[in-house]
C-alpha positions as CSV (number, residue, x, y, z in Angstrom):
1,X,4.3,-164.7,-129.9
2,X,0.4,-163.0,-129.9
3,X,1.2,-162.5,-126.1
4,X,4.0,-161.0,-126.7
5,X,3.0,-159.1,-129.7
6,X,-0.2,-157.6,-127.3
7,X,2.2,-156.5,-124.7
8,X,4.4,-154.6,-126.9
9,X,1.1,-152.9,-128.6
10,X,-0.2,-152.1,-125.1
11,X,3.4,-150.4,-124.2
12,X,3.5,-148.4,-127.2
13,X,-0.4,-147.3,-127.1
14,X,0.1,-146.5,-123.1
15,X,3.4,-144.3,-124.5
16,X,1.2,-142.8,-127.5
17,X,-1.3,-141.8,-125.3
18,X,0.7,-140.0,-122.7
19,X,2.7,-138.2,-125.2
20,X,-0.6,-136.8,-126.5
21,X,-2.4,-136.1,-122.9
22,X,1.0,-134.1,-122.2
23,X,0.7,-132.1,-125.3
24,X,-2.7,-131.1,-124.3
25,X,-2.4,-130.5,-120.8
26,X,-2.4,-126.4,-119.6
27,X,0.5,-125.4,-117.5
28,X,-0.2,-121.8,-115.5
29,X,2.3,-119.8,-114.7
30,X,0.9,-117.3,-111.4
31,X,2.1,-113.7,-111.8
32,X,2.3,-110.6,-109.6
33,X,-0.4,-108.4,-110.3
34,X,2.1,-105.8,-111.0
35,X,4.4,-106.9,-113.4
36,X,3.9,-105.9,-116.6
37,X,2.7,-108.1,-119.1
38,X,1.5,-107.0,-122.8
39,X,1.0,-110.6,-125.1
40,X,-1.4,-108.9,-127.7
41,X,-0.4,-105.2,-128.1
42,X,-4.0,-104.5,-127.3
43,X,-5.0,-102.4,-124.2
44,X,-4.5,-104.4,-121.0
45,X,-4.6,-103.7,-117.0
46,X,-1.2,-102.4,-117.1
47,X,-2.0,-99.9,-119.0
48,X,-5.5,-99.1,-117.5
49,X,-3.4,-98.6,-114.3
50,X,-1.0,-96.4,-115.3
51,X,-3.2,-94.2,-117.5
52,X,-5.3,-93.7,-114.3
53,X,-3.0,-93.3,-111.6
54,X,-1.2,-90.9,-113.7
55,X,-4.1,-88.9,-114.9
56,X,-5.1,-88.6,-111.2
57,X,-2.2,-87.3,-110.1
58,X,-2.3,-84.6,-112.7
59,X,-5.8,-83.7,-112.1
60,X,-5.4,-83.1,-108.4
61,X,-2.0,-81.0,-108.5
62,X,-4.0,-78.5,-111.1
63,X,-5.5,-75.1,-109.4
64,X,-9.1,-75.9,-109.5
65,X,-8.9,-78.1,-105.9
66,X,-7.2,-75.4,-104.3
67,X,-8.9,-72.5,-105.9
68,X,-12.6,-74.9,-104.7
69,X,-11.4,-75.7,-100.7
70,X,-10.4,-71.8,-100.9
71,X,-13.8,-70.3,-101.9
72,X,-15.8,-73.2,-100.3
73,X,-14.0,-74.2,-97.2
74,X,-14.3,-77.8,-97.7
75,X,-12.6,-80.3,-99.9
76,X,-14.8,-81.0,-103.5
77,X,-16.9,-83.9,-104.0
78,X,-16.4,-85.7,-107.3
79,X,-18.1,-88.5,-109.2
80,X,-17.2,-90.3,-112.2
81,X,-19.5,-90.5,-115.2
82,X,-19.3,-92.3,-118.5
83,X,-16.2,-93.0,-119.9
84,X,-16.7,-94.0,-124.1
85,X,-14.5,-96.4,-125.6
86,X,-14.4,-94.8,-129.1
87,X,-11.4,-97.3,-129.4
88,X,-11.7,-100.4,-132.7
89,X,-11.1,-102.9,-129.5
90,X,-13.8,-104.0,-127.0
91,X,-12.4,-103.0,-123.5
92,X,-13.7,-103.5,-120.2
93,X,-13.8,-99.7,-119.4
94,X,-15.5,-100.5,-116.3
95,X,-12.3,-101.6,-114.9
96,X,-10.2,-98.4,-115.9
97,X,-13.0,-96.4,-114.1
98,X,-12.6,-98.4,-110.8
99,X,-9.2,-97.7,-111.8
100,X,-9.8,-94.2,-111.6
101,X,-12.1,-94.2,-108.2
102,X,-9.5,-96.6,-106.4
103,X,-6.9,-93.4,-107.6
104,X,-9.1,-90.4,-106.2
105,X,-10.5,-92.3,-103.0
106,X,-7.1,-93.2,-101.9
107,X,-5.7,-89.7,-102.4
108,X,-7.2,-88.4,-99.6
109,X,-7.5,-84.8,-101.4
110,X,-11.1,-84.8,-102.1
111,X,-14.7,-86.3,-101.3
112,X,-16.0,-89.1,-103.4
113,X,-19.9,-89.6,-104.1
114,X,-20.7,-93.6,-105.4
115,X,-21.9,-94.0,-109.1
116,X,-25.7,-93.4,-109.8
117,X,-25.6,-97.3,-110.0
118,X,-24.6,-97.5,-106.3
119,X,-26.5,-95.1,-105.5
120,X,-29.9,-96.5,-106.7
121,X,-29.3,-99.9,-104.1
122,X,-28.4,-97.6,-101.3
123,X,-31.9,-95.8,-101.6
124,X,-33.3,-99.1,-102.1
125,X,-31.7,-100.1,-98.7
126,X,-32.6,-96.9,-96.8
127,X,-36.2,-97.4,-98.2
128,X,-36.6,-101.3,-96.6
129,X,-34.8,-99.3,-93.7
130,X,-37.6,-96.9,-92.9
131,X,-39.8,-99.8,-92.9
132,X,-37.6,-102.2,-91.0
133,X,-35.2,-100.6,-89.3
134,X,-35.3,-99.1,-85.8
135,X,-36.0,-95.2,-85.7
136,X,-32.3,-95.2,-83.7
137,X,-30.7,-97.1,-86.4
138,X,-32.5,-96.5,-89.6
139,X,-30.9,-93.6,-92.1
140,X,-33.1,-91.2,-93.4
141,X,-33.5,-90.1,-97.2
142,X,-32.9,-86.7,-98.6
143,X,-29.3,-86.4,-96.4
144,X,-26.9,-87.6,-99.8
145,X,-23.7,-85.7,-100.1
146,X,-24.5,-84.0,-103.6
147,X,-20.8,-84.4,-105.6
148,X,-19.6,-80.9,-107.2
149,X,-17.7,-82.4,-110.2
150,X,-18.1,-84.9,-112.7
151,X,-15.3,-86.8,-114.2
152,X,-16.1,-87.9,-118.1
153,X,-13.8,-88.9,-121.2
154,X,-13.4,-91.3,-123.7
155,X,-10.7,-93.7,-125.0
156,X,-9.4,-93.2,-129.0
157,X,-7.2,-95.2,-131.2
158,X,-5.1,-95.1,-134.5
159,X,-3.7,-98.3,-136.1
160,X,-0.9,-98.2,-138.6
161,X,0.4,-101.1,-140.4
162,X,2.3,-102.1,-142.8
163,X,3.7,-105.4,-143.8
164,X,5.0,-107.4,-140.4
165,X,4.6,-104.5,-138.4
166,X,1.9,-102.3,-136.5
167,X,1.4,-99.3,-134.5
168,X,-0.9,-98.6,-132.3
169,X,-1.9,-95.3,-130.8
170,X,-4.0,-95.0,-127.9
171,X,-5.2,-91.4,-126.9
172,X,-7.1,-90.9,-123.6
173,X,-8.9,-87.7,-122.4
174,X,-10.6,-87.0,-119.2
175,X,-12.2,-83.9,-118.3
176,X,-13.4,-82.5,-114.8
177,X,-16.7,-80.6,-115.3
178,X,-18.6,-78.7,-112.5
179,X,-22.1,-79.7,-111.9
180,X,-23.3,-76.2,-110.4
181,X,-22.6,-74.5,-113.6
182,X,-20.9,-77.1,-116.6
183,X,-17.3,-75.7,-116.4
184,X,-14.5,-77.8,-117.4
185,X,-11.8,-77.3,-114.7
186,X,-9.8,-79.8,-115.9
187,X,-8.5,-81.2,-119.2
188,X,-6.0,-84.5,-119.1
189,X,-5.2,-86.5,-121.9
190,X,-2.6,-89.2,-121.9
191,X,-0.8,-91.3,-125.3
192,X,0.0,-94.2,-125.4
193,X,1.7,-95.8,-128.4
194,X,2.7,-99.5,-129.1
195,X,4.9,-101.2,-132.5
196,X,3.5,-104.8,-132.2
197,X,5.7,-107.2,-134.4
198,X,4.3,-109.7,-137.0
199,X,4.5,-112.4,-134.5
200,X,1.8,-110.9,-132.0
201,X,-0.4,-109.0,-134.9
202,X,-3.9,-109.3,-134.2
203,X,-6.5,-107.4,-135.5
């Protein structure tokens, strides 16, 4: 009867504990990168993507770049400066200004000079090279390609709430600024707004 009594608890503590190592197992779904996915209401690569791609696309069909390669003879060189997240949420802005770059590089209509981050290991680099480096191979200093504009803006947001229900507003504004003599050649702004039910309100 004991024997029989152990097997039985044995059976049911083996079931027990499987039910409870499938509750807490993690099951991951893979995704494409490109579908559109929004869980929390709150600003996400879907939206940094758009936002950017579209702002490009904007900026670059605007009369300064034709008005520049007209008067200059050569396509414009263009960095990207600070962006602010003025926003209530922490972002990654860093990936909304890759964003960005990725946009303008692969546009093919302009020239684009690396952040003053990158540029600060390349000098590094060309530094060891004058010490290192052949006098056939190694790049020399003072030869940069100085940019002609800076890209700068800043991210915004409004909440609303009330009850089960939120909005939120997102308002994003870039502006093109020429280095030679701080004109703004360019103003783009772009809104996005979101009603986030009770069931995926965060704060």
């Amino acid at each position: 009867m004991k024997n029989q009594w152990a097997k039985n608890f044995t059976l049911i503590a083996a079931i027990s504990a499987g039910f409870i190592l499938n509750g807490c197992s993690t099951t991951v779904k893979r995704l494409d990168s490109g579908e559109v996915t929004d869980l929390s209401g709150e600003w996400n690569d879907t939206d940094s993507r758009l936002v950017s791609e579209e702002m490009i696309r904007d900026v670059l069909s605007r009369p300064w770049i034709n008005r520049f390669i007209s008067e200059n003879g050569n396509r414009p060189a263009v960095i990207v400066g600070g962006i602010r997240n003025l926003s209530h949420e922490h972002m990654n802005v860093a990936t909304f200004i890759n964003d960005i770059e990725r946009a303008l590089i692969n546009s093919g209509e302009i020239d684009f000079v690396a952040s003053k981050l990158e540029r600060g290991e390349i000098r590094d680099e060309r530094k060891d090279q004058e010490l290192n480096a052949s006098n056939e191979t190694a790049k020399q200093m003072g030869q940069e390609y100085g940019a002609d504009f800076m890209l700068k803006g800043s991210i915004n947001t409004i909440l609303d709430s009330i009850d089960d229900e939120q909005v939120r507003f997102y308002q994003i504004d870039l502006n093109l600024i020429s280095l030679a003599d701080n004109r703004k050649v360019w103003a783009g702004q772009k809104k996005i707004k979101k009603l986030i039910e009770k069931s995926a309100f965060r704060l």
